[in-house]
C-alpha positions in Angstrom: -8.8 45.5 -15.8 -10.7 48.0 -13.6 -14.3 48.8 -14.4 -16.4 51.1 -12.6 -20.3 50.7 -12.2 -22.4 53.9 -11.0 -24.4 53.1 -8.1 -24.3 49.3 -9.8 -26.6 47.0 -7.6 -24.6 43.5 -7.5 -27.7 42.0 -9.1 -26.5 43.6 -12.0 -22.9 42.4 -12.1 -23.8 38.4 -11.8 -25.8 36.4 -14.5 -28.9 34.9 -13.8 -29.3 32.7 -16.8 -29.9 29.6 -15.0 -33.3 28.6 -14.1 -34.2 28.3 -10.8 -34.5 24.5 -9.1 -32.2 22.9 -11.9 -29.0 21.3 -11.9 -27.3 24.0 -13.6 -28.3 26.4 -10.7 -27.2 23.9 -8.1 -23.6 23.3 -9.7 -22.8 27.0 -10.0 -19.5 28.8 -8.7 -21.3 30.9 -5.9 -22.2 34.2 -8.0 -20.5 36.1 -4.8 -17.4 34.6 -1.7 -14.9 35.8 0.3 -17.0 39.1 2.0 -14.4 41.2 3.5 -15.1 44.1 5.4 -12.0 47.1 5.1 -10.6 48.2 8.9 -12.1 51.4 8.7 -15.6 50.0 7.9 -16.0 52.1 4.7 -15.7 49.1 1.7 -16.4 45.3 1.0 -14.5 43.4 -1.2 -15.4 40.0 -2.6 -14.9 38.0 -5.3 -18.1 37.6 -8.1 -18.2 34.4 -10.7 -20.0 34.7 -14.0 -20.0 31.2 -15.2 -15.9 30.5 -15.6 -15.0 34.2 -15.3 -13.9 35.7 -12.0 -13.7 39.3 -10.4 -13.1 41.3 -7.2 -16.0 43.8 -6.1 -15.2 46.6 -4.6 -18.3 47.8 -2.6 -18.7 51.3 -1.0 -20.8 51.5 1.7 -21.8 55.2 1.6 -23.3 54.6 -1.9 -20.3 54.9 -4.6 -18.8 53.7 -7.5 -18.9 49.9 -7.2 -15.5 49.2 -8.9 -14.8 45.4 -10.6 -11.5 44.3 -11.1 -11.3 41.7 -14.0 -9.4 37.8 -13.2 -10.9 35.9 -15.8 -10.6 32.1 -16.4 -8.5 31.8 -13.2 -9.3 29.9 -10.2 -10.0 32.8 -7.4 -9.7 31.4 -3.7 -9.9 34.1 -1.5 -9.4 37.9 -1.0 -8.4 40.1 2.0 -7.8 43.7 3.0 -4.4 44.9 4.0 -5.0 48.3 5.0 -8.4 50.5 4.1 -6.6 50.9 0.3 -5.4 47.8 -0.6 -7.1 44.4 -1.4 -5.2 41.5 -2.1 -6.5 38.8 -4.1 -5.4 34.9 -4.1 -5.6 32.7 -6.9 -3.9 29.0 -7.6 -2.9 27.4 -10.4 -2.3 23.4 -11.0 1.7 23.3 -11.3 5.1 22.6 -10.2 7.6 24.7 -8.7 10.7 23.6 -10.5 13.4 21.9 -7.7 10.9 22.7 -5.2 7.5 20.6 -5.2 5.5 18.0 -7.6 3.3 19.5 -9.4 0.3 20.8 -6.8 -1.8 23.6 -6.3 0.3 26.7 -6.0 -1.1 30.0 -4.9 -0.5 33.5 -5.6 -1.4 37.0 -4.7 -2.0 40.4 -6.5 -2.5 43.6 -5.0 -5.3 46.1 -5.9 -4.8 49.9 -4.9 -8.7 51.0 -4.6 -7.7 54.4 -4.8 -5.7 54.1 -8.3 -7.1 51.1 -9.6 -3.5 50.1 -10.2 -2.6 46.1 -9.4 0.9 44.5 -8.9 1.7 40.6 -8.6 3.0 39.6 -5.0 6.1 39.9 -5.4 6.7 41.7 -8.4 10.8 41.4 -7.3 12.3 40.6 -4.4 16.4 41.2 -2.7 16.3 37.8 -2.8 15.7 34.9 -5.0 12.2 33.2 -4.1 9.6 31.6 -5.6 6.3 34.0 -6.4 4.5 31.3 -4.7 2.9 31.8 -1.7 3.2 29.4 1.7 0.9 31.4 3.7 -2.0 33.2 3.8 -1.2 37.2 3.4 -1.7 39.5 6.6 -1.8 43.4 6.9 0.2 45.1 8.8 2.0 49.1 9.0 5.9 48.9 9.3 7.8 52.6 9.9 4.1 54.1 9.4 4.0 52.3 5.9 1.4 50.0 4.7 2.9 46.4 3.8 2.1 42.8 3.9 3.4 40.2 5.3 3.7 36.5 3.7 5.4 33.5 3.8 7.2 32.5 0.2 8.8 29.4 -0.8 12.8 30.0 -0.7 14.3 29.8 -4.1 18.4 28.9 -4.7 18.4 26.3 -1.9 15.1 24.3 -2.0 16.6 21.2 -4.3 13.7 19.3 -3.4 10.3 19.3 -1.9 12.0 18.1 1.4 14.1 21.0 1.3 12.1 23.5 0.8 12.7 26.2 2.8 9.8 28.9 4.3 10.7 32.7 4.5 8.6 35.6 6.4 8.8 38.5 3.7 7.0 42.0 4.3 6.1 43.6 0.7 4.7 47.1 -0.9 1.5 46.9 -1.6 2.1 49.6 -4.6 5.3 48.3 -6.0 5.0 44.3 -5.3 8.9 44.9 -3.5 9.7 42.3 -1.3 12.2 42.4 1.4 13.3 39.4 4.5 11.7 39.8 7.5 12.9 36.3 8.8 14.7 33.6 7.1 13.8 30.0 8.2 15.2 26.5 7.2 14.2 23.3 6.0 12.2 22.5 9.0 10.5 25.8 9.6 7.0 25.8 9.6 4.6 28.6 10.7 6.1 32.5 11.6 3.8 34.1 14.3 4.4 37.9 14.2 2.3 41.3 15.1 1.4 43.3 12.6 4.4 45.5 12.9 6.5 42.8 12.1 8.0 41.7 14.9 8.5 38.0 15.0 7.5 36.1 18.0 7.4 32.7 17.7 7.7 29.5 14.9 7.3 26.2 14.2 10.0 24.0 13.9 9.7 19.8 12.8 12.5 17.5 12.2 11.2 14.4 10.1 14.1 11.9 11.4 13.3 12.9 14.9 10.2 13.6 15.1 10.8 16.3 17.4 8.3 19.1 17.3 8.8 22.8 18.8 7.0 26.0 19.0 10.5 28.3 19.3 10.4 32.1 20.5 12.4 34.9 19.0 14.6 36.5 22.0 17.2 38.4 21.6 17.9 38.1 18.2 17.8 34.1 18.9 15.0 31.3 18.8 14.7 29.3 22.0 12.3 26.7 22.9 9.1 27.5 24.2 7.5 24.0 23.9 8.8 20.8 22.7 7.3 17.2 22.0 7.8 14.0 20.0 5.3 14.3 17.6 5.6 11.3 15.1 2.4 12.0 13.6 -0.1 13.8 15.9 0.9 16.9 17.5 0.2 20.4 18.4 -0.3 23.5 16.9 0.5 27.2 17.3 -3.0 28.9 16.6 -2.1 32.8 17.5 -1.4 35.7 19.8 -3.3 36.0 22.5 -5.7 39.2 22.7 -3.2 41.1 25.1 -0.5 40.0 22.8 1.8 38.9 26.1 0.9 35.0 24.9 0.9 32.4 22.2 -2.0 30.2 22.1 -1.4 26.6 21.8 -3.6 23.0 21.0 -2.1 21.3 23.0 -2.8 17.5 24.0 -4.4 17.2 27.7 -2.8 14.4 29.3 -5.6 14.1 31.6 -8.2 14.4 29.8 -6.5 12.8 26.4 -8.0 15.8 24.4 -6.3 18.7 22.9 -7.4 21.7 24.2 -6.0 25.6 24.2 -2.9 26.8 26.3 -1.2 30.0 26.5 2.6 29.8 26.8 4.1 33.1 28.0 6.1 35.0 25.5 8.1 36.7 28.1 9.0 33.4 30.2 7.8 30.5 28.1 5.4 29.2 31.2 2.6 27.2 30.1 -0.8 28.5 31.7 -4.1 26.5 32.9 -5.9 24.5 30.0 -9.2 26.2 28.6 -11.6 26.3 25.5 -14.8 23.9 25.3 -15.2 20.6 26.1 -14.5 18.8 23.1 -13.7 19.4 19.2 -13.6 22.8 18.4 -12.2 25.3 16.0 -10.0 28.5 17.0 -10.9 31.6 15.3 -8.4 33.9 14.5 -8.8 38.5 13.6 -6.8 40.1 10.9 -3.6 40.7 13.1 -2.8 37.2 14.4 -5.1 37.1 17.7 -6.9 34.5 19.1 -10.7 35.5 19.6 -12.7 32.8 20.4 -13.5 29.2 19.1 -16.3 27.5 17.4 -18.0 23.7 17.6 -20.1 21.8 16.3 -23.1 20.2 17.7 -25.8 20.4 14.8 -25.0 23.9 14.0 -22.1 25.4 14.2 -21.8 27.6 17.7 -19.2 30.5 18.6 -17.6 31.3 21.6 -16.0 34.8 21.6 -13.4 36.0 24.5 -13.8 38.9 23.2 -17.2 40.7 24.9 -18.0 43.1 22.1 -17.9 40.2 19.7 -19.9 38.3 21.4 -22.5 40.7 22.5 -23.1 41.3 18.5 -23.2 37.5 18.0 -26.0 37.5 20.0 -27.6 39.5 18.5 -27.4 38.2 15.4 -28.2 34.3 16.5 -31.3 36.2 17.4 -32.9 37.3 14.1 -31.4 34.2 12.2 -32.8 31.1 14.0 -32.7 27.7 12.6 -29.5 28.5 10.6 -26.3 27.5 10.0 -24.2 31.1 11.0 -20.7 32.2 9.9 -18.4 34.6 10.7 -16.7 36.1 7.3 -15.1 39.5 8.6 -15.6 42.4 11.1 -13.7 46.2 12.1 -11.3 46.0 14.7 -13.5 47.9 16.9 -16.5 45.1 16.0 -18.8 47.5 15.1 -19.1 46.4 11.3 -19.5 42.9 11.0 -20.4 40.5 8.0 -22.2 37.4 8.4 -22.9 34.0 6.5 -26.2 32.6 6.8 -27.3 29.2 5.3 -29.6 25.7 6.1 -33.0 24.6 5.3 -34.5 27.3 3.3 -31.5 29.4 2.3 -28.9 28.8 0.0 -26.6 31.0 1.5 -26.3 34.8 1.9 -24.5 37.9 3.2 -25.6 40.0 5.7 -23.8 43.4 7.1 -24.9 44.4 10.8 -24.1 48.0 11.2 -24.4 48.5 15.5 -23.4 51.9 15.3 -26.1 52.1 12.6 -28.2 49.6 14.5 -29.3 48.4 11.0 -28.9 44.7 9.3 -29.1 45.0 5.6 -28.5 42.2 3.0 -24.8 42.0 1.1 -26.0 39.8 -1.9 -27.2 36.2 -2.4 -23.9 33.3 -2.7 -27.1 31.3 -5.2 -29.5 34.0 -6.2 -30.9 31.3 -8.9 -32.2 29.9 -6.1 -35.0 29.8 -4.5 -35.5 29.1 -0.6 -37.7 26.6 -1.6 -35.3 25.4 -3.8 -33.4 24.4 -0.7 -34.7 21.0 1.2 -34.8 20.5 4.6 -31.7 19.3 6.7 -32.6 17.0 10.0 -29.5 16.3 12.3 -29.8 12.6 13.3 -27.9 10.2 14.8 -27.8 6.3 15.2 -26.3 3.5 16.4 -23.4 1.5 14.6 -23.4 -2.2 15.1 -20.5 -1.7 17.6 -22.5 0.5 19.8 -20.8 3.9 18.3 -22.6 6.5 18.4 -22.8 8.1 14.5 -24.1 11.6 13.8 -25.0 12.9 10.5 -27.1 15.0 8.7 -30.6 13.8 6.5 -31.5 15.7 3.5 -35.2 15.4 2.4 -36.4 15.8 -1.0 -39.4 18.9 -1.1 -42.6 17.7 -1.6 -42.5 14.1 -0.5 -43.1 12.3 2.6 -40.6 11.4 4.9 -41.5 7.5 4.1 -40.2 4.6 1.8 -37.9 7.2 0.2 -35.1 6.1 -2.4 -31.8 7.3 -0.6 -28.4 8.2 -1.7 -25.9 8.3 0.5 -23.1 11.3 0.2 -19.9 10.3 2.2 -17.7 13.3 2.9 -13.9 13.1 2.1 -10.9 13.7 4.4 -11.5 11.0 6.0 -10.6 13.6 8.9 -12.9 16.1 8.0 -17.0 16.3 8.4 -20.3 17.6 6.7 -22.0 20.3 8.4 -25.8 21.4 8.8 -25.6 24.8 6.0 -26.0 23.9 2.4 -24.6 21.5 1.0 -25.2 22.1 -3.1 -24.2 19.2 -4.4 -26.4 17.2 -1.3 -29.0 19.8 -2.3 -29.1 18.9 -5.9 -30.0 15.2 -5.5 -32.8 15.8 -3.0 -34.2 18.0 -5.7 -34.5 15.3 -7.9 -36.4 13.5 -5.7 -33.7 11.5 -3.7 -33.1 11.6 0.3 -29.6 11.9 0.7 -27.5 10.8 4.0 -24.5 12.6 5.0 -22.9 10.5 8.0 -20.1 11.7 9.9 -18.5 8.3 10.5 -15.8 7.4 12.3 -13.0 9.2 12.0 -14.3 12.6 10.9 -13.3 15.7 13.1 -16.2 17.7 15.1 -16.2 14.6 18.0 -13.0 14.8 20.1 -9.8 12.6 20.1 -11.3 9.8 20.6 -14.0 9.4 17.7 -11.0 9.9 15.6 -8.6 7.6 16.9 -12.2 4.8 16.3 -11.1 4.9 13.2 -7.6 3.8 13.2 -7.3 0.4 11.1 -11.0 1.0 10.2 -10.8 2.5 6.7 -12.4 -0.1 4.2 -13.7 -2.2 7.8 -16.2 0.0 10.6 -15.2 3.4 9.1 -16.8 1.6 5.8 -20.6 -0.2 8.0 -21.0 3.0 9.8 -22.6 4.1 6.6 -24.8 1.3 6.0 -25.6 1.0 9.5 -26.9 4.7 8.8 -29.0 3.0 5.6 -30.6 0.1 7.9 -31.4 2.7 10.5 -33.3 4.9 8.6 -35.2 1.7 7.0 -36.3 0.9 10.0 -38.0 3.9 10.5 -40.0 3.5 7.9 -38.1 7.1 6.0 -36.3 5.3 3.2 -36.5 1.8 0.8 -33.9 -0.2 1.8 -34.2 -1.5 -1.5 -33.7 1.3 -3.7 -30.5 3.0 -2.2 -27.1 4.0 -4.0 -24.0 5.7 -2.6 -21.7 8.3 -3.9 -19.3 10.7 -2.5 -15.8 12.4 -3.9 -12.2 11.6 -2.4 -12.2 9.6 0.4 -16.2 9.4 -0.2 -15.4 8.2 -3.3 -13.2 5.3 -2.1 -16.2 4.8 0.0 -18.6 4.3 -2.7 -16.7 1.7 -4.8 -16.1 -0.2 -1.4 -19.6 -0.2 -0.6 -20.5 -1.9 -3.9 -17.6 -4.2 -3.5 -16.6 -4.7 -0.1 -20.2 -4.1 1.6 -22.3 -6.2 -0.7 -26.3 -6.3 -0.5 -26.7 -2.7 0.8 -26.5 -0.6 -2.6 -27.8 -0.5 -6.2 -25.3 1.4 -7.6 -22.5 3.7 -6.8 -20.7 6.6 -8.3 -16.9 7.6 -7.3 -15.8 11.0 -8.1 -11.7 10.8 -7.5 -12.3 8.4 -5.6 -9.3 5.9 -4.3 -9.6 2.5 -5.6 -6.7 0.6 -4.7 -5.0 1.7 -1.4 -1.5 -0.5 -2.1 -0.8 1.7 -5.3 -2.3 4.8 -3.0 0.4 4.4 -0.5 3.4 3.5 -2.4 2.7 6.9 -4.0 2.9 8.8 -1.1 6.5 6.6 -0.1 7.7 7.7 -3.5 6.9 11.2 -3.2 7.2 12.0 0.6 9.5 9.2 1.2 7.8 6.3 3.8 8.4 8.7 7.1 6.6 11.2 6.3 3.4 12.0 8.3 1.0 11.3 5.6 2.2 8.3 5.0 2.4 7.3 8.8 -1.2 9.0 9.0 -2.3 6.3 6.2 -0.5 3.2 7.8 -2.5 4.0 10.9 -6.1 4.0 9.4 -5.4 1.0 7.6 -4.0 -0.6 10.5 -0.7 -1.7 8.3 2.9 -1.6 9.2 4.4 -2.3 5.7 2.7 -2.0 2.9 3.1 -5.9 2.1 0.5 -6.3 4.5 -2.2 -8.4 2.8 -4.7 -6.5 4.1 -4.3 -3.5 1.7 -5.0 -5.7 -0.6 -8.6 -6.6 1.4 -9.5 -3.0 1.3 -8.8 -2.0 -2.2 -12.1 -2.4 -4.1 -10.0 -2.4 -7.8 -8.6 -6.0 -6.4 -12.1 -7.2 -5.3 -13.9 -5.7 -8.9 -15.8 -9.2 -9.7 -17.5 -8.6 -6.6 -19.2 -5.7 -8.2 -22.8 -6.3 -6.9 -24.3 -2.5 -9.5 -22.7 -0.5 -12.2 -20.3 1.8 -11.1 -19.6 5.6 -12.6 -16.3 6.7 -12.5 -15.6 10.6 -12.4 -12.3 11.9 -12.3 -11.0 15.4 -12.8 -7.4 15.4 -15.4 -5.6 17.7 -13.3 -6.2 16.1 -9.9 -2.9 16.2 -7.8 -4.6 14.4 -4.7 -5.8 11.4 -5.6 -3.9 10.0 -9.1 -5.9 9.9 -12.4 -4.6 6.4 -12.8 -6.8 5.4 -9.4 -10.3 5.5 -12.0 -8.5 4.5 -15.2 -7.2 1.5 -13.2 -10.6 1.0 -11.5 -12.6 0.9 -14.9 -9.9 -1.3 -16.4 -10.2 -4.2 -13.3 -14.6 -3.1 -13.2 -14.4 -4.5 -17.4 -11.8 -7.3 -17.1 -14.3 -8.7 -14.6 -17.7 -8.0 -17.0 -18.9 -5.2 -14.6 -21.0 -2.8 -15.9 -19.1 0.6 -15.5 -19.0 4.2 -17.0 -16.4 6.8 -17.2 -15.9 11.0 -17.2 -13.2 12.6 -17.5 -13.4 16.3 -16.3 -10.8 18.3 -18.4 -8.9 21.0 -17.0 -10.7 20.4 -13.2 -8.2 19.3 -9.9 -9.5 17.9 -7.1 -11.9 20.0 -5.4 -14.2 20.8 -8.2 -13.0 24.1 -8.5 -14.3 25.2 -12.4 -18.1 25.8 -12.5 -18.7 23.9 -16.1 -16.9 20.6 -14.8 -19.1 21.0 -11.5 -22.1 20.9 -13.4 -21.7 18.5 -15.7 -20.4 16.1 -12.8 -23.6 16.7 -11.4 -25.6 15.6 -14.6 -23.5 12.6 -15.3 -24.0 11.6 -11.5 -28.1 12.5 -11.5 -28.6 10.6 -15.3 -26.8 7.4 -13.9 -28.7 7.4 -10.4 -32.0 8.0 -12.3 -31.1 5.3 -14.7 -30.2 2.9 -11.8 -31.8 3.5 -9.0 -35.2 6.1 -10.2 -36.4 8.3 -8.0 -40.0 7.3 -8.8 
C-alpha cells in the first residue's frame, strides 16, 4: 500500500514509545536502514521499522511528498535503486524451495514504480520455469534504452536437489515483473559478472569432486578460462569490473607473500597484472554497476581507500567533521557528488548523513536509534593483549557510563562466524549490557577475519582449544589492570559465540560465573554429521569444519573433547539457553539437547524459546525479549552491584 505524507518529517513516520536508556530501546529494529541515494541525486529510499511492521520511504530531496510503501510483518533486508523511478525492495522468508534447497532463508524482490506507486513481485512470470527466489543481489541496468534489472534466480525443472541447483542471469521489467534469460549456467555456476547493459563478461565456475575452481570469460559466444586453481576449500574470488571496464578484479592468493591480495586479469587477453590493494585484510568495495572502487580495513576503525579521486577527495572530507567515529559508506551518484554516510561509536547510536558538494552542505538523513540518547551510548576502547601463546589478540572494551574503569563486573560477548569479527561502531546488544552496569569484552580471537591469512589459519584445530583461552586470556588481562573483578565475570555470545559460552563454563573451568548461549553449538559430533547429511562430507563447509577442529573423520575422539553437551557435569554456573524455533543455521535440537545433558547432570540451567525468530535475530519483539531474559539471568548471577 502506498501512502503519501505532505512535507512529513521522518520523525513523524517512526514510533518513539520506548523510553530512552532501556532495554526496549536497545533491542529495537533500527527505526530507519538501507539509505539509498537514486542516480540522479533527486530521492532516498530506505526502509522504516515500527515495532514488527516494515516500510520503504521514499524521500524527495527538493522538499515533496514523502511517499511510504506498506511491507508489514515481513522480514525487510535491503533496498536499492534500479534507475531514478524504480526501487526494488528485498525481503526473506524462512522456507524451502521444493526439489531445490532445505528449508533456509530465501529472498525475494518487489519492484516499486515511484512515479505510479504501482509494485510488482520479481518475477511476476518468466519464458522460463524458475524459482521466484533470488540468488543474487539485484543490479540496475538500461537494455535497448529500457530500464531493467538484472538478477540471478534459482533454475526450476532441473534443480532435483540442492547439489543441482542450477544459477541463471535473468534481466526483468521493472513495471511488469517479466523476466527473460540473459545467460543460462549449470550446476557448478557461481557468480555472473556483467555491465549494466547486459553484456556478460565473466563467471564463476566450481566442481565439488575436483575441486577445480575457475573465473571463465564470455568470448565469442563461448566461456574460456581466465584463471584456474585447485581450491579444495580456500580459494579466490571474482570481486568486479575494473573502473575502466577493460579488467576483472580478482582476490587472489599471493604466493609470496601468502596473503590474498587484488589482481586484474585482462578481459581482452586473460593476462594477470601486478598484485595491489593494502597490506593486509581488507574489504573490496563495489558501485551500483559492478566496478571495483576501492577497499576498506580495519585497524580500530574502519578506514577506506578509494581509486577513485572524486570519492576520495569527499571522504576526506567527511573523516574531517566526524572524528572519533566508526564511518560507512551506504550509497553515492555516479558522478559522487551526492553521497550518504553512516556514522556510529562512543556517543552515537548511529545515524544518516547526506553531503551535498555541489550544495557544499551536510545535513542529517534521520537517526537508525532516535530513542537514544548519545549518552545512552558507552564508550568503546580498542585494546589488545597478549594470549598465553604470545598471539597477539585485539578487541574492543565497552565501559559502562558512569563508573570507573576499575574492579568492574565483566561480560564477555564473543562474536560468531567464527570467521568473522566485531567492529568499533555500536554494537546494541554490547551496548545494552554496559548500560546495565556491566563492562563488556568483545575479543577478536583467533580466527576472526580483519588480521590477514595467517591469524586465520591460528585457528585451524583451535576451536574448543586456543580459539576458546584467547578469551579468558582477554579476562586475566584486563584483571590485571586493575579494570575488571576477575571474580565476578560471565560470558555470552550467539552462534559460534554461543558455543563459546557453554565451553567456557565447561571446557575452561574457573574463569566464569555463568554463561548464556543464544543458538549456540553444543555438541560439535551431532554439528558435523549434519552438515555430511545435508551437503554430503565434501562439501566445503564441512572440509571448512574438519579443519578448525583439527579432525579428519568425524570418529575422532576429540569432537567429543570439544562438545560442552558431553562434558555437562562439568558445569562450574547455571547456564541460559536461547534458541530461536525457526533457526536454519544452527539446529534447534543443539539447546534442547544441551538442556537435556545440563539436567541429567543436576546443573542448574534455563531455557527460551523465541517463536517465529531464525538465526540472526531478525524480529524486533524476540530481540528484546532475548535481551531481558539474558540481562535478568546476568543480574541474578553475576549483579552488577
Amino acid at each position: 500500500m502506498l501512502k503519501l505524507f505532505a512535507g512529513a518529517a521522518l520523525a513523524a513516520l517512526v514510533s518513539s514509545s520506548a523510553l530512552a536508556g532501556s532495554l526496549d530501546a536497545y533491542g529495537r529494529l533500527p527505526a530507519i536502514s538501507d539509505v539509498e541515494i537514486s542516480s540522479d541525486g533527486a530521492n532516498l529510499a530506505y526502509i522504516a521499522h515500527d515495532g514488527e511492521n516494515s516500510r520503504v520511504i521514499i524521500q524527495p530531496l527538493n522538499g515533496g511528498d514523502v511517499q511510504a510503501v506498506e511491507f508489514g510483518k515481513v522480514k525487510m533486508r535491503g533496498v536499492m535503486w534500479s534507475d531514478p523511478n524504480h526501487v526494488v525492495a528485498e525481503v526473506s522468508r524462512t522456507q524451502a524451495i521444493e526439489y531445490v534447497t532445505y528449508v533456509g532463508e530465501q529472498f525475494q524482490a518487489t519492484s516499486i514504480n515511484i512515479k505510479t506507486g504501482a509494485s510488482v513481485q520479481i518475477p511476476k512470470r518468466s519464458y522460463e520455469t524458475i524459482n521466484n527466489v533470488l540468488s543474487s543481489s539485484p543490479i540496475g541496468g538500461v537494455v535497448n534504452g529500457k530500464p531493467t534489472i538484472f538478477t540471478q534466480f534459482y533454475a526450476g525443472e532441473e534443480a532435483k536437489s540442492i547439489q543441482a541447483g542450477r544459477f541463471d542471469l535473468y534481466r526483468v521489467d521493472p513495471d511488469t515483473g517479466v523476466a527473460a534469460m540473459v545467460q543460462m549456467g549449470d550446476t557448478q555456476t557461481g557468480d555472473y559478472l556483467f555491465k549494466t547493459d547486459g553484456t556478460v563478461i565473466a563467471r564463476t565456475v566450481y566442481d565439488r569432486d575436483t575441486s577445480r575452481w575457475s573465473m571463465e570469460l564470455r568470448r565469442d559466444g563461448k566461456w574460456v578460462d581466465g584463471y584456474v586453481v585447485t581450491a579444495p576449500l580456500d580459494g579466490p574470488s571474482m570481486e568486479g569490473l575494473s573502473l575502466d571496464e577493460k579488467s576483472v578484479v580478482m582476490s587472489i592468493k599471493n604466493e609470496k607473500t601468502g596473503g590474498y591480495e587484488l589482481a586484474n586479469i585482462s578481459i581482452a587477453d586473460g593476462k594477470q597484472g601486478d598484485f595491489y590493494g593494502p597490506d593486509g585484510s581488507f574489504r573490496v568495495i563495489m558501485d551500483d554497476a559492478n566496478h571495483v572502487i576501492g577497499t576498506s580495513t580495519d585497524d580500530g576503525y574502519r578506514q577506506y581507500h578509494f581509486d577513485e579521486p572524486r570519492l576520495a577527495a569527499a571522504w576526506s572530507m567527511i573523516t574531517g567533521v566526524f572524528p572519533g567515529r566508526q564511518l560507512t559508506l551506504s550509497s553515492h551518484t555516479p558522478d559522487y557528488a551526492k553521497i550518504v554516510v553512516y556514522v556510529e561509536g562512543t556517543g552515537e547510536p548511529g545515524g544518516f548523513y547526506l553531503l551535498d558538494l555541489t550544495a557544499k552542505k551536510l545535513s542529517k538523513v534521520g537517526s537508525a536509534y532516535p530513542t537514544l540518547t548519545p549518552t545512552d551510548v558507552a564508550e568503546v576502547r580498542a585494546i589488545k593483549y597478549a594470549a598465553a601463546d604470545g598471539l597477539e589478540i585485539r578487541g574492543y572494551l565497552t565501559l559502562p557510563p558512569g563508573k570507573a574503569a576499575k574492579n568492574l563486573p565483566l561480560i564477555v560477548l564473543p562474536h560468531g562466524g567464527p570467521e568473522a569479527r566485531d567492529e568499533a561502531g555500536f554494537d546494541w546488544w554490547a551496548q545494552a549490557l554496559a548500560s546495565r552496569g556491566y563492562a563488556v569484552l568483545q575479543p577478536n580471537f583467533r580466527g576472526s577475519t580483519g588480521r590477514g591469512e595467517d591469524f586465520i589459519r591460528a585457528a585451524d584445530g583451535e576451536w574448543g582449544g586456543k580459539m576458546q583461552t584467547d578469551l579468558s586470556d582477554g579476562v586475566r588481562f584486563l584483571a590485571k589492570q586493575g579494570i575488571v573483578d576477575p571474580k565476578r565475570v560471565c560470558i555470552t555470545g550467539a552462534s559460534y559465540g554461543g558455543y563459546a559460552a557453554l565451553a567456557g563454563i565447561t571446557l575452561d573451568k574457573g574463569v566464569y560465573r555463568c554463561a548464556v548461549s543464544v543458538a549456540g553449538i553444543g555438541d560439535v559430533r551431532q554439528m558435523i554429521n549434519f552438515e555430511i547429511l545435508r551437503y554430503r562430507e565434501e562439501s566445503r563447509t564441512v572440509r571448512y569444519h574438519k579443519r578448525l577442529f583439527g579432525v579428519t573423520s568425524t570418529s575422532d575422539p576429540k569432537l567429543d573433547a570439544r562438545s560442552p553437551a558431553r562434558h555437562a557435569d562439568q558445569a562450574d554456573g547455571p547456564v541460559l539457553l536461547i534458541h530461536g524455533k525457526e533457526d536454519t543455521v544452527v539446529q534447534y535440537d543443539q539447546s534442547t539437547d544441551m538442556r537435556r545433558a545440563l539436567e541429567k547432570a543436576g546443573k542448574p540451567v534455563e531455557f527460551v524459546t523465541l517463536r517465529e525468530e531464525d538465526h540472526w535475530l531478525s524480529r524486533e519483539a524476540t530481540r528484546q525479549q532475548m535481551l531481558a531474559a539474558t540481562v535478568t539471568f546476568l543480574e541474578k548471577n553475576n549483579p552488577p552491584n
